[in-house]
VOTORBA-788089 format. One record per residue (C-alpha): residue number from 0; residue in one letter; x, z, y. Coordinates in steps of 0.02 Angstrom, whole numbers, plus 32768, in hexadecimal, padded with zeros to 4 digits. Example, Ala and Ser with C-alpha at 12.3 -4.5 7.8 and 13.67 -1.06 7.14 Angstrom:
# residues 2
(0, "A", (8267, 8186, 7F1F))
(1, "S", (82AC, 8165, 7FCB))
END
This chain:
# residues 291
(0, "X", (17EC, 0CAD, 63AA))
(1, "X", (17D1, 0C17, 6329))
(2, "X", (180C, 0C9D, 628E))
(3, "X", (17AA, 0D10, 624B))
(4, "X", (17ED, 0D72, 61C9))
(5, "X", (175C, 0E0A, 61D2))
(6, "X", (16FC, 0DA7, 614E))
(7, "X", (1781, 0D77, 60CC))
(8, "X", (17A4, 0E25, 60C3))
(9, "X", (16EA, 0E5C, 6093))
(10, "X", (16E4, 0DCC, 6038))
(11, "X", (1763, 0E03, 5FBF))
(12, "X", (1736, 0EC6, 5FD5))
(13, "X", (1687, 0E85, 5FA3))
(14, "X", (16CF, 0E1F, 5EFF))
(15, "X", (173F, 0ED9, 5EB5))
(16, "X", (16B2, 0F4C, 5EF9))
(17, "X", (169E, 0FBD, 5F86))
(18, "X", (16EE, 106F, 5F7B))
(19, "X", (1667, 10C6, 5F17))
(20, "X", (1601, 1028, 5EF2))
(21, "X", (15F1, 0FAC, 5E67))
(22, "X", (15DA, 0EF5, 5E85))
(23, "X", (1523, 0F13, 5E64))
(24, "X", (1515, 0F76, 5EEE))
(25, "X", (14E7, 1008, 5E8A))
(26, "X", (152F, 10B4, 5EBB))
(27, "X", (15BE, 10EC, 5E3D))
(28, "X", (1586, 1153, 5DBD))
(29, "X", (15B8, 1207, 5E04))
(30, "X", (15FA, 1298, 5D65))
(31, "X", (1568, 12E0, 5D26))
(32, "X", (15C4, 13A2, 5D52))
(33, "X", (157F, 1366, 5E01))
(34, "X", (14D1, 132C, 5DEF))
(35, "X", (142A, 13A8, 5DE6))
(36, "X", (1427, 13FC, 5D4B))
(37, "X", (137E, 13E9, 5CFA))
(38, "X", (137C, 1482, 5C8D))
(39, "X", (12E7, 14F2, 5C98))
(40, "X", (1274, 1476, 5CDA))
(41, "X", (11C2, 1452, 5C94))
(42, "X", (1188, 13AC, 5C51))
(43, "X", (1126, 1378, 5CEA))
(44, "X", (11B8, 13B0, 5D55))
(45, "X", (1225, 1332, 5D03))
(46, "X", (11A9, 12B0, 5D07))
(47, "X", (118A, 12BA, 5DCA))
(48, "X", (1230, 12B9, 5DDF))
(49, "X", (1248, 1219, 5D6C))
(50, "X", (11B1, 11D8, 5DD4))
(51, "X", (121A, 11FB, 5E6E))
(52, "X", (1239, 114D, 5ED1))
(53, "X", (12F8, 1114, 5EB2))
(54, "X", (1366, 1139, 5F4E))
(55, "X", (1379, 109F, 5FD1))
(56, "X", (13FF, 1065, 602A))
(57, "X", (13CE, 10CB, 60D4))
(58, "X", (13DB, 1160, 6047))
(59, "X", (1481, 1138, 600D))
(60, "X", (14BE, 1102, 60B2))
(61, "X", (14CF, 1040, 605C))
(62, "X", (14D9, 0FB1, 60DF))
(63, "X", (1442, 0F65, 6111))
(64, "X", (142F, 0ED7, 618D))
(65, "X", (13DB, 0F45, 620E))
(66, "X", (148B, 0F9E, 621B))
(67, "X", (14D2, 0EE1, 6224))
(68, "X", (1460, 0EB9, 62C3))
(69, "X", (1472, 0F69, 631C))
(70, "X", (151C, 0F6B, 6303))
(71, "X", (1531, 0EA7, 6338))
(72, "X", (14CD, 0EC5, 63CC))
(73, "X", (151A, 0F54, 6404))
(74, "X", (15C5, 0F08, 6408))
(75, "X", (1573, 0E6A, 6464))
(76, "X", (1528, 0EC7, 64D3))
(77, "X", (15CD, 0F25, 6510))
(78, "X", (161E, 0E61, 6514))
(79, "X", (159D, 0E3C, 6588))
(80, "X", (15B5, 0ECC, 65FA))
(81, "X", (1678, 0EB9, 65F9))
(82, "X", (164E, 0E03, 6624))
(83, "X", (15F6, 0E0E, 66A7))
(84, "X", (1688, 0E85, 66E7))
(85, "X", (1708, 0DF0, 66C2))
(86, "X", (16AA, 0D8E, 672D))
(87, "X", (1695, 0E06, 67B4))
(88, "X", (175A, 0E1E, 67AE))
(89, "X", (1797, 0D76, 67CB))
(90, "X", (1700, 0D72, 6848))
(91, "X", (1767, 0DF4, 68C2))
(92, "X", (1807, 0DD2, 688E))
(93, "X", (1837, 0D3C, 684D))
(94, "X", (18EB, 0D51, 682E))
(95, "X", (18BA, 0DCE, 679F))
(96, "X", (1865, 0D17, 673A))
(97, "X", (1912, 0CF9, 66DF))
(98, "X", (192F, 0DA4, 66B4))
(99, "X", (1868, 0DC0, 6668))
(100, "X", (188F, 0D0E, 6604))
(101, "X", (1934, 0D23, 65C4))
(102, "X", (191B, 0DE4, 65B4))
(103, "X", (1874, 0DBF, 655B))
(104, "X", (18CD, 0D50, 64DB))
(105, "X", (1958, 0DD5, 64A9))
(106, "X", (18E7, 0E62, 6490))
(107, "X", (1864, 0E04, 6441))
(108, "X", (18D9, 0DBA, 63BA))
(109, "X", (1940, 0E61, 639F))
(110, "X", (18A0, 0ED1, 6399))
(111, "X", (1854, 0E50, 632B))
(112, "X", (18D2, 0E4F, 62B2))
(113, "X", (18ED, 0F01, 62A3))
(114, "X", (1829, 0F21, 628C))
(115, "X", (182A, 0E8D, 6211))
(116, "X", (18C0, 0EF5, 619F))
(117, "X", (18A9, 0F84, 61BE))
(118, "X", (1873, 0FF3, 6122))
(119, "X", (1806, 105A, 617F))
(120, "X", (1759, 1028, 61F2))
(121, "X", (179E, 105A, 62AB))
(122, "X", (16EA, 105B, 630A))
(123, "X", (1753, 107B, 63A0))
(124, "X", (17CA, 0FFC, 638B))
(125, "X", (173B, 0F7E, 6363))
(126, "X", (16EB, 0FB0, 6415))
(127, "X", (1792, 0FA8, 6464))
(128, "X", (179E, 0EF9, 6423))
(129, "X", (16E8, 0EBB, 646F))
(130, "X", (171F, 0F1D, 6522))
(131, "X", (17B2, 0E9C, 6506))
(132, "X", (174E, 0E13, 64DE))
(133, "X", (16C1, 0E3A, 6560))
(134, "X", (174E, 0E2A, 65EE))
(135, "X", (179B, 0D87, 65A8))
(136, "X", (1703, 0D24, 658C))
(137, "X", (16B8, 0D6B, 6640))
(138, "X", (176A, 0D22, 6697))
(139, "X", (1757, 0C7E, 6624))
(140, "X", (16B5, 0C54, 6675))
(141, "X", (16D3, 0C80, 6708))
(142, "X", (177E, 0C12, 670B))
(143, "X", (1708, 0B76, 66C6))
(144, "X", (1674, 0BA2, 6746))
(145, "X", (16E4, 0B8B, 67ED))
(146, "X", (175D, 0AF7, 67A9))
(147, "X", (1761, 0A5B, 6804))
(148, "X", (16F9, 0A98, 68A1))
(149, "X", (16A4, 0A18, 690C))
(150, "X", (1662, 0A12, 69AC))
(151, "X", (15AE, 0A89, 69DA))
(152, "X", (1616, 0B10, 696C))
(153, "X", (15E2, 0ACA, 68D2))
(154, "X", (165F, 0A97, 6849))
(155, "X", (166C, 0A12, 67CC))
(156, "X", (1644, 0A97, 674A))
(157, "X", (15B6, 0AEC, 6798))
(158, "X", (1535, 0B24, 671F))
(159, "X", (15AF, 0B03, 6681))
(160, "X", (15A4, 0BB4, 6650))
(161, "X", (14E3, 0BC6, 6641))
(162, "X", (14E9, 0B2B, 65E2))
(163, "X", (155E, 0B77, 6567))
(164, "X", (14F7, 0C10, 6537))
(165, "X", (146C, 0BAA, 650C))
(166, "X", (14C2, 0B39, 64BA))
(167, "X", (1528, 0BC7, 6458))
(168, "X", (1484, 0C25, 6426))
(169, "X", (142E, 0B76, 63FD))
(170, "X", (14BC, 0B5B, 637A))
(171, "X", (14BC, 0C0D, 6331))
(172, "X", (13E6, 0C0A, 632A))
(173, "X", (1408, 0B4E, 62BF))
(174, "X", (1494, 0B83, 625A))
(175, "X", (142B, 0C29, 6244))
(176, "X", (139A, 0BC8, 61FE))
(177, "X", (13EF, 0B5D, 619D))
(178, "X", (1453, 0BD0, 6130))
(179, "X", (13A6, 0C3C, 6114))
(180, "X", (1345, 0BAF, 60E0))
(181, "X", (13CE, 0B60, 6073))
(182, "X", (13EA, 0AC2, 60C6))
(183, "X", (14A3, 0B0D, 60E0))
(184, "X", (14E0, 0B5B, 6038))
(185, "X", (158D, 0BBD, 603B))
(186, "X", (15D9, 0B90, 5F9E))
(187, "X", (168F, 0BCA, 5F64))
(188, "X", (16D3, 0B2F, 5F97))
(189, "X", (1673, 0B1C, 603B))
(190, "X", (16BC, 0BCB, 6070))
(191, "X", (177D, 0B8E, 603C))
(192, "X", (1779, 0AF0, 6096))
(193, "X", (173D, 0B58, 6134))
(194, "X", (17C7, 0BCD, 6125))
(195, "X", (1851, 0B4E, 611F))
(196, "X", (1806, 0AF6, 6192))
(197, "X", (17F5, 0B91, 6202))
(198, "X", (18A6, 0BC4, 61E6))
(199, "X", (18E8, 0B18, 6218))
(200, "X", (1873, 0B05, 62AE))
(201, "X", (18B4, 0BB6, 62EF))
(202, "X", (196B, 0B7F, 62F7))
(203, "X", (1944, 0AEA, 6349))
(204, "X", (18D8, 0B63, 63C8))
(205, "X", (1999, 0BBA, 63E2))
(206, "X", (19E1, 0B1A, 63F9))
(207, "X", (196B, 0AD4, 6460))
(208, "X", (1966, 0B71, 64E8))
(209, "X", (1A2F, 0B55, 64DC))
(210, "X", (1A02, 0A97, 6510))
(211, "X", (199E, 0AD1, 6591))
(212, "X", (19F9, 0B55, 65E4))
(213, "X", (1A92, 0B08, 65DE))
(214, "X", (1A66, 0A6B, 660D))
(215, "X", (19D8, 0A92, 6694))
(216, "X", (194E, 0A39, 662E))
(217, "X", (18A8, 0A7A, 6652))
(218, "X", (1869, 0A41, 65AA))
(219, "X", (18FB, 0A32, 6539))
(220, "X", (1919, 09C7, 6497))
(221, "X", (18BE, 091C, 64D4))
(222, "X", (1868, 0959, 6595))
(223, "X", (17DB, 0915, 65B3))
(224, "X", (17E6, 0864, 6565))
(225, "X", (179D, 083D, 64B1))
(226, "X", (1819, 089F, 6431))
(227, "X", (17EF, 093F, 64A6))
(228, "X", (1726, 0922, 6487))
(229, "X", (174D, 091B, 63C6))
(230, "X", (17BC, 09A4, 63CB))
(231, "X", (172B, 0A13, 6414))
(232, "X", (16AC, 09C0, 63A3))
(233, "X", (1710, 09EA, 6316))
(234, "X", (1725, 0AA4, 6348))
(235, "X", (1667, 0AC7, 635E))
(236, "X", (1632, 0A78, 62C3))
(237, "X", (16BF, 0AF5, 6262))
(238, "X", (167F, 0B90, 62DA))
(239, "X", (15DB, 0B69, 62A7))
(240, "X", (15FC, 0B47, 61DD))
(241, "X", (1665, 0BFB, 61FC))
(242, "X", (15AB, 0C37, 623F))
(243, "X", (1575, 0C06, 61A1))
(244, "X", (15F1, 0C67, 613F))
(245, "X", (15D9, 0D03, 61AD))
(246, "X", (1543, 0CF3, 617C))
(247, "X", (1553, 0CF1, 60BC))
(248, "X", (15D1, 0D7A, 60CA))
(249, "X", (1563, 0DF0, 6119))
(250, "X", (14DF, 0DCF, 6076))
(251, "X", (1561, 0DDE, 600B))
(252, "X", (1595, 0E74, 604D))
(253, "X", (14E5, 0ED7, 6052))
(254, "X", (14D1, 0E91, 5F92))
(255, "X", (1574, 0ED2, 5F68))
(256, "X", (1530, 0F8D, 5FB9))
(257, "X", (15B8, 0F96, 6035))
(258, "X", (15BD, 1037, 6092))
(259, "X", (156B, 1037, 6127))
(260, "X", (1619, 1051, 61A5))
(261, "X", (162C, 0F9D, 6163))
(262, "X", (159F, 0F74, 61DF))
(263, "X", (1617, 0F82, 625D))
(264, "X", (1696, 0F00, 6212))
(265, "X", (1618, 0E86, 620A))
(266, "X", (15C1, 0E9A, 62A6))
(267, "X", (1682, 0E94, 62F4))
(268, "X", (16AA, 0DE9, 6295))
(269, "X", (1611, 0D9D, 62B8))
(270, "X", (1624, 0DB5, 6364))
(271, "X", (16CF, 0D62, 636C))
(272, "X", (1687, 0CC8, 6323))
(273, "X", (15FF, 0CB3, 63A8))
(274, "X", (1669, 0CCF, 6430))
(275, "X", (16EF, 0C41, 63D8))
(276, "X", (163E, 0BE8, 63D2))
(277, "X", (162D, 0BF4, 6490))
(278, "X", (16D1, 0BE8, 64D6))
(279, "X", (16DD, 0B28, 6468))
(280, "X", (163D, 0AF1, 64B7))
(281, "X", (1665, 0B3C, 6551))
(282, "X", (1712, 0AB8, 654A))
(283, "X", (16A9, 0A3B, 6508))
(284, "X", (162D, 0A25, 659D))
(285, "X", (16D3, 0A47, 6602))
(286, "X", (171A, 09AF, 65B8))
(287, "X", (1688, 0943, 65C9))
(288, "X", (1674, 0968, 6687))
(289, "X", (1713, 093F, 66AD))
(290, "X", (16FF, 0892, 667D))
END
C-alpha cells in the first residue's frame, strides 16, 4: 500500500511524450494528405476559417482536471460502497475478517502492480482493483472499531474510525492547499527523496506484516510504545509529501497533453495514496489508544 508506482510511470511517459503528443502538449503534427484541402475556397472563406477558435483539450480528447476529479471520484465512490460491504461482512460473519485482510493485501498488491506495468490502461482492471480495495479497507476498520471491547459493548477503539476520515481528508485539504499556493514546491530532488524513501518504507511495510502475523503483534515493528508512534508519524508525513507529488504529477501530466484514458491512471494512483493516508492514521490513533 506504501508504493505507488502509477505516478513514476506518467512521470516518465510525461518527460518522452505521450503517444501522439509532444512535451508541449501540442497535438502531433498529422501528414498534410490527411488534413482539409483548402483549394477552391474564397478569401473570406479562408479567413473565417483562420478566425476559427483553436481546438481545446475537450476537442482533442486532452486530459483536463475535470476528467481527474470524475474519474477520482468515481473510483472513491465504489471504495466506499465496497467498504461499507467489508464492514457489513465481518459484521455477520466474523470468521471471514482474516480472509478480507490477508485476501485484501494479495490482490491489492498483485492488481496494483500489474495496472502499474502494464502497457495498456485496463479501466476494468483499475475498478477491479478499488472493489479490492473497498473490501480491505471496509474489514480494516471494522477489525480496529471492535478491538479491545469493554464493558456496556463499547470498545477501547470506539469511534477511531470516524476520527480517521476526518483526519485523512483534513491532511489531503492541507497538503492540497499547500502545493497550490506554493508553500510546498515539488522539485526534482523533492520527488527522488520521496521515492526512495517510499520504496524503503514499503519493504519495511512487508516486513513488518511478517512481524505481525507471525509473531501475533497487533501493531508490529515497536507496538504501541514510543518507536511505534514515530514509525506512524514518519509514514503519514511521507503519504502526505507522496500527496504532494500526486499532485504535481497530475499538472504535469495535463501540461504534457496526456490523453484523456490517462485520467483513469491518475485518478487510480491517487486513490491508493489516500487510502495508505488513512490506513497510517488509522494505526496511529490505534497506537496512541492503546497506551
Amino acid at each position: 500500500m506504501a508504493s505507488n508506482p502509477v505516478f513514476d510511470r506518467i512521470e516518465k511517459e510525461s518527460r518522452q511524450g505521450y503517444a501522439g503528443f509532444g512535451r508541449s502538449g501540442a497535438p502531433a503534427q498529422q501528414p498534410t494528405a490527411g488534413m482539409a484541402s483548402t483549394d477552391g475556397m474564397t478569401s473570406q472563406q479562408l479567413q473565417d476559417l483562420y478566425n476559427q477558435p483553436s481546438a481545446g483539450p475537450v476537442q482533442t480528447r486532452r486530459l483536463t482536471i475535470d476528467d481527474v476529479v470524475m474519474k477520482t471520484a468515481g473510483l472513491f465512490a465504489i471504495v466506499l460502497v465496497l467498504g461499507a460491504v467489508g464492514w457489513a461482512a465481518i459484521e455477520r460473519a466474523p470468521d471471514v475478517g482474516m480472509v478480507l485482510l490477508l485476501g485484501g493485501i494479495a490482490v491489492t498488491l498483485v492488481l496494483g502492480l500489474v495496472i502499474a506495468f502494464k502497457k495498456t490502461i485496463s479501466v476494468p482492471l483499475i475498478v477491479l482493483y478499488a472493489v479490492a480495495e473497498g473490501l480491505f479497507v471496509g474489514a480494516v476498520s471494522r477489525v480496529y472499531a471492535d478491538a479491545f471491547p469493554l464493558r456496556d459493548n463499547e470498545t477501547m477503539f470506539q469511534g477511531i474510525v470516524p476520527q480517521a476520515v476526518m483526519a485523512t481528508l483534513c491532511v489531503f485539504a492541507g497538503m492540497l492547499i499547500a502545493y497550490k499556493t506554493g508553500i510546498i514546491k515539488v522539485t526534482a530532488k523533492f520527488r527522488r527523496i520521496v521515492t526512495m524513501a517510499v520504496i524503503g518504507y514499503a519493504i519495511f511495510a512487508l516486513v513488518n506484516l511478517l512481524y505481525a502475523v507471525i509473531g501475533n503483534h497487533a501493531f508490529g515493528i515497536g507496538g504501541t510504545g514510543a518507536l511505534g508512534i514515530g514509525i506512524s508519524l514518519f509514514a503519514i508525513g511521507l503519504a502526505s509529501a507522496m500527496l504532494a507529488v500526486d499532485f504535481d504529477s497530475i499538472d504535469r501530466a495535463i501540461a504534457a497533453g496526456a490523453p484523456e484514458k490517462y485520467s483513469w491512471l491518475l485518478a487510480h494512483g491517487l486513490i491508493v495514496t489516500i487510502v495508505w493516508l488513512y490506513l497510517e492514521i488509522l494505526r496511529l490513533l490505534g497506537r496512541l489508544r492503546s497506551n
